[in-house]
C-alpha positions in Angstrom: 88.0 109.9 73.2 88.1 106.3 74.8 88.6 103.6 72.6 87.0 100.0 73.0 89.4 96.8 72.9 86.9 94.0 71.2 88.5 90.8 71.3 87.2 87.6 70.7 86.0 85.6 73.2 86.3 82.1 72.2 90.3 81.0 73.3 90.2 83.1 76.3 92.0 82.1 79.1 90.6 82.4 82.5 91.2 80.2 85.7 91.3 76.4 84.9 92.1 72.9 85.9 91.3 71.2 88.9 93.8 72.1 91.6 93.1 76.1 90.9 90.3 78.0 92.4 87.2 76.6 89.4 85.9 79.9 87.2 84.4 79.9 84.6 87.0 81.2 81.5 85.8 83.6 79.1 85.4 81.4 75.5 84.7 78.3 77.0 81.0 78.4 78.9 79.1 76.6 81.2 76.3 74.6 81.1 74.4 77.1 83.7 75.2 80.1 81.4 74.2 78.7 78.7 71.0 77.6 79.8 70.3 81.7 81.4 72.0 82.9 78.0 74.3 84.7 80.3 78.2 85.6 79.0 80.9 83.6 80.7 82.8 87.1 81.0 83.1 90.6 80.4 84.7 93.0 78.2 85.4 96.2 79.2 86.2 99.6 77.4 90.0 100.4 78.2 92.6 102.8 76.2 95.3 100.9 74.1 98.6 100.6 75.2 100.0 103.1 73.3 97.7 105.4 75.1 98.9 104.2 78.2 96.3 101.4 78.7 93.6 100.9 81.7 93.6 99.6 85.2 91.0 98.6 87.0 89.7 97.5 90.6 86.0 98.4 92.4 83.0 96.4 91.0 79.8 97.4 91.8 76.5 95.3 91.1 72.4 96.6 91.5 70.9 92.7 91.9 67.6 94.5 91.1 68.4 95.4 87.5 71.3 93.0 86.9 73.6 96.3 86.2 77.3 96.2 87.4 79.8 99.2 87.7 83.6 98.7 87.5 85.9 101.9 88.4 89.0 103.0 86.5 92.2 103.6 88.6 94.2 105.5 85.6 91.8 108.0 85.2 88.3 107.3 87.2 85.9 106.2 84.7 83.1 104.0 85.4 81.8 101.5 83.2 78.7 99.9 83.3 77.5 96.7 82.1 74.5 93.4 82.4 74.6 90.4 83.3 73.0 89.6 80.0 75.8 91.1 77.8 79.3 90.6 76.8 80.2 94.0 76.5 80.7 96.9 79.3 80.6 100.7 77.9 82.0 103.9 79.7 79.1 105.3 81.6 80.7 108.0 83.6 83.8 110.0 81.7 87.2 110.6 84.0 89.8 112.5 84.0 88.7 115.0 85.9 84.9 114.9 85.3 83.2 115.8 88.8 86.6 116.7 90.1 87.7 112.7 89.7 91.1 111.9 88.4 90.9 108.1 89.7 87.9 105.7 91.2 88.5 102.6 93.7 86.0 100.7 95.5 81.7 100.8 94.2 78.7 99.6 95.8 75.7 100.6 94.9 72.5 100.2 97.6 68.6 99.4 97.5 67.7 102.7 95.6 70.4 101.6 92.7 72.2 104.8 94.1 76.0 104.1 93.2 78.8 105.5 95.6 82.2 105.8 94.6 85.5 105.4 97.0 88.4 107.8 95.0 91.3 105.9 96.9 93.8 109.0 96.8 92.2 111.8 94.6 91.7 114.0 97.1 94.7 113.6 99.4 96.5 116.2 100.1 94.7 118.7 97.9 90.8 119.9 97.4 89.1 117.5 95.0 86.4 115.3 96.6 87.2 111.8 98.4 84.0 110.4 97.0 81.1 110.8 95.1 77.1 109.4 94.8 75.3 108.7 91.7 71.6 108.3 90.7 71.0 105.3 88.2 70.6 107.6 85.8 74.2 109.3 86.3 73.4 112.2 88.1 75.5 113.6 90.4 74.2 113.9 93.9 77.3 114.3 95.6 81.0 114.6 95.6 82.2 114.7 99.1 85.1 115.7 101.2 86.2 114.1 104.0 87.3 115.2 107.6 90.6 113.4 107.2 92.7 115.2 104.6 95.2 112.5 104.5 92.3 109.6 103.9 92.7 106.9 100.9 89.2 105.9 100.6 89.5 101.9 99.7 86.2 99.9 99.3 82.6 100.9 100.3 79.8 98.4 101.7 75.9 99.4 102.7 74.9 99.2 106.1 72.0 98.4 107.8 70.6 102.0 108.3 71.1 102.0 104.1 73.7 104.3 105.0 77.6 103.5 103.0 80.9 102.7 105.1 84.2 103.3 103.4 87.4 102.6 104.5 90.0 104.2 104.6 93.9 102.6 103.2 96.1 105.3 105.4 94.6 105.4 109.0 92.3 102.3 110.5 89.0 104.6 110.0 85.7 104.4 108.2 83.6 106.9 107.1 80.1 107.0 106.9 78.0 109.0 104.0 74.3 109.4 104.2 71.8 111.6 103.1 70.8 114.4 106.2 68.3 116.7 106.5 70.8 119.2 105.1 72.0 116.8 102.3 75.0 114.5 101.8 77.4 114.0 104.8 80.4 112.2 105.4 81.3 111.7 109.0 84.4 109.8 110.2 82.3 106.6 112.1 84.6 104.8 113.9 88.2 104.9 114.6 90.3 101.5 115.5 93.4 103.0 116.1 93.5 101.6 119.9 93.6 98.1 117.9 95.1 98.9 114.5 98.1 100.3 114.2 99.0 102.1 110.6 101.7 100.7 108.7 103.8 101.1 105.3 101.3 100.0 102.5 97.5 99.6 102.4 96.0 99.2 105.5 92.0 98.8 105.5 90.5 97.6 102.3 87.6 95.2 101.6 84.7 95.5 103.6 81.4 93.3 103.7 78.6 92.8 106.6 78.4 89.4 108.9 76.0 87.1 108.2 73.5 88.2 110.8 74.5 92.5 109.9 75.7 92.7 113.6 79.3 94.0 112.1 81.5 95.0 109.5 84.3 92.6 108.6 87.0 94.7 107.0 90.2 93.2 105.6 94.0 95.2 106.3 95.9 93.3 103.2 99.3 94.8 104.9 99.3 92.6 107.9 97.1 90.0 106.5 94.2 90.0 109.3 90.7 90.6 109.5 89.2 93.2 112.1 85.4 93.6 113.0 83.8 96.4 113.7 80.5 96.6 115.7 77.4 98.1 113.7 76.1 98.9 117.1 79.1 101.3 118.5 81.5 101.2 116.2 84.2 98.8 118.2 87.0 97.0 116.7 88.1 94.2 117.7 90.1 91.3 116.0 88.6 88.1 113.8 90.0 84.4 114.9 90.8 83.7 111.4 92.6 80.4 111.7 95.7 80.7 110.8 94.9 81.6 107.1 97.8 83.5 105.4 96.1 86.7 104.2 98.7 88.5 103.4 97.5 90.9 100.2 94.3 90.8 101.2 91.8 93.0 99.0 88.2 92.4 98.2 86.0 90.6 100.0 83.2 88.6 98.9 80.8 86.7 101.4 77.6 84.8 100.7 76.3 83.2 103.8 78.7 82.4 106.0 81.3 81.8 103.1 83.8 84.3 102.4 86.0 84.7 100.1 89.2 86.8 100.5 90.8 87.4 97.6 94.6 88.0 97.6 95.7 90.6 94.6 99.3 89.9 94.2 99.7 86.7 95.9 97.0 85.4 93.7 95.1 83.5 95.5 91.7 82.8 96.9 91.2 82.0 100.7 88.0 80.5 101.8 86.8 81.0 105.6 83.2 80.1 106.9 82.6 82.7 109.2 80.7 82.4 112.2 77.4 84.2 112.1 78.7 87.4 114.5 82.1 87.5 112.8 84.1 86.8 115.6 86.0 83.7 114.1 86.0 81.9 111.0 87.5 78.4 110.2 90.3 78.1 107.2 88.5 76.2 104.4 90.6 76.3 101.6 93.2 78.4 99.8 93.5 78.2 96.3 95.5 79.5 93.2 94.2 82.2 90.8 95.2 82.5 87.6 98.7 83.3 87.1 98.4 86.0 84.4 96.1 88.2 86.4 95.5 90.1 89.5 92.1 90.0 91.3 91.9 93.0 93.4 87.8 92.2 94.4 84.5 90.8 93.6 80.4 91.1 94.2 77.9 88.3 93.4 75.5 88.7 90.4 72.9 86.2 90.0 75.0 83.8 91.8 78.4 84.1 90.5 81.5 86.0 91.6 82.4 88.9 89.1 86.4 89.1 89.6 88.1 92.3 88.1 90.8 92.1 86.3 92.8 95.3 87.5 95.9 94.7 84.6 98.0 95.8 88.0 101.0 93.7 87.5 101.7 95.4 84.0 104.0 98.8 83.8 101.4 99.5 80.8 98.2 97.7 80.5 97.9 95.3 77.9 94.1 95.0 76.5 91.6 93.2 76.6 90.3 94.0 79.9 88.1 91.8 81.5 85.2 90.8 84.2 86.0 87.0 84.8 83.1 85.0 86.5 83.8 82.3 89.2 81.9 80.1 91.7 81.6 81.1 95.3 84.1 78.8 96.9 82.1 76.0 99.1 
């Protein structure tokens, strides 16, 4: 039995004053919100402490509906939640429900279909590497994949519709789309003649350019950026500018904005990207609050949902929370 952490939100700190990145903190409201009725944040459902606690770090979000997904690393629930309410719920159990002990990276694509990275549940044993959801939470696949050693990351849609995921132990990304025979995942490209694999988390946040002709995926170990060609699947590395990236993790981009955000480092780097993803100029980097760890973020109606994984704590201390910010300009 999961048990929900209610706090109250007024008094909640989230990022302030002027010099830090600006977010809005749970408690205190904006102007915008209020006038959309929107929260300023979101509670999630976590275990108490004396339990063990809960850490989180993939956030998914269906623009359609205004429904976002957050994934559970201590033991792979999802929760769902709206952009019109304070309060998330569990939506799919863990602990070894559909063979998943542990849940990274979500997207979720046109059809509201939700796919689900599972960082290292299946390495080194049989359990599946990801898994695909209908909106309604049925299971419509739980996939191996051909690399028995893989640590699926972070997943983005591609152009074809089809997801990319990449992969946090060798510099590959897999590809899962429905086939004429079902589900498949297929290892699509392989960046190994650029990328070499080191100690730590290698490729991690993924999002499309502006003009969908590549991936830009983030390698938080070495702090760069690499693109990889929608077209043939080529790597190559981004011109970022001297930007310290060290710690990179999610990646957020609206336009030609992106936002890299930095988990433990704790910070937020903006770069405008050029519209092929070839280069991008340093912008701005800019503190995060210092009593959390952003691992990544999507957009919902405009804003940047941040999760707070709770990753800098032995055992989790409630409550767990969604924070919203502005897309750094």
């Amino acid at each position: 039995m999961r048990t929900s952490r209610i706090a109250a939100l007024a008094g909640l700190a989230g990022i302030a004053a002027s010099a830090t990145l600006s977010v809005t903190a749970l408690g205190t409201g904006t102007a915008a919100n209020a006038a959309e009725g929107r929260p300023t944040g979101y509670l999630l459902e976590g275990d108490p402490s004396a339990q063990g606690g809960s850490k989180f770090e993939g956030i998914g979000v269906d623009q359609e509906s205004g429904t976002f997904y957050v994934s559970e690393v201590t033991g792979g629930e999802i929760q769902r939640g709206s952009a019109d309410r304070a309060q998330a719920e569990e939506w799919l159990a863990g602990d070894g429900t559909d063979g998943r002990y542990t849940a990274r990276g979500i997207t979720v694509d046109d059809e509201g279909r939700i796919y689900i990275a599972g960082g290292p549940n299946g390495t080194g044993n049989d359990r599946p590497d990801l898994w695909v959801y209908s909106p309604e939470g049925e299971l419509l696949a739980a996939l191996r994949v051909p690399d028995n050693d893989a640590f699926l990351n972070d997943v983005a849609i591609g152009p074809d519709g089809a997801a990319y995921f990449t992969n946090s132990n060798d510099p590959t990304i897999i590809r899962v789309a429905e086939g004429t025979d079902g589900w498949e995942a297929t290892e699509w490209a392989d960046g190994s003649s650029l990328i070499t694999r080191e100690e730590g988390f290698n490729l991690g946040g993924i999002v499309l350019s502006t003009d969908g002709s590549a991936f830009v995926v983030a390698q938080g170990n070495t702090g760069r950026l690499w693109r990889f060609s929608v077209a043939t699947g080529e790597v190559s590395a981004i011109d970022t500018d001297g930007a310290d990236l060290r710690n990179a993790d999610g990646l957020v981009r609206k336009g030609r904005d992106l936002a890299v955000i930095r988990n433990f480092d704790k910070q937020i780097v903006h770069l405008e990207l050029n519209r092929s993803a070839t280069s991008a100029d340093h912008i701005s980097s800019r503190a995060t609050d210092p009593d959390r760890v952003f691992t990544t973020g999507k957009l919902l109606d405009g804003r940047m949902l941040l999760v707070d994984s709770h990753f800098d704590e032995q055992t989790a201390q409630g409550p767990y929370e969604i924070v919203t910010a502005r897309m750094p300009r």
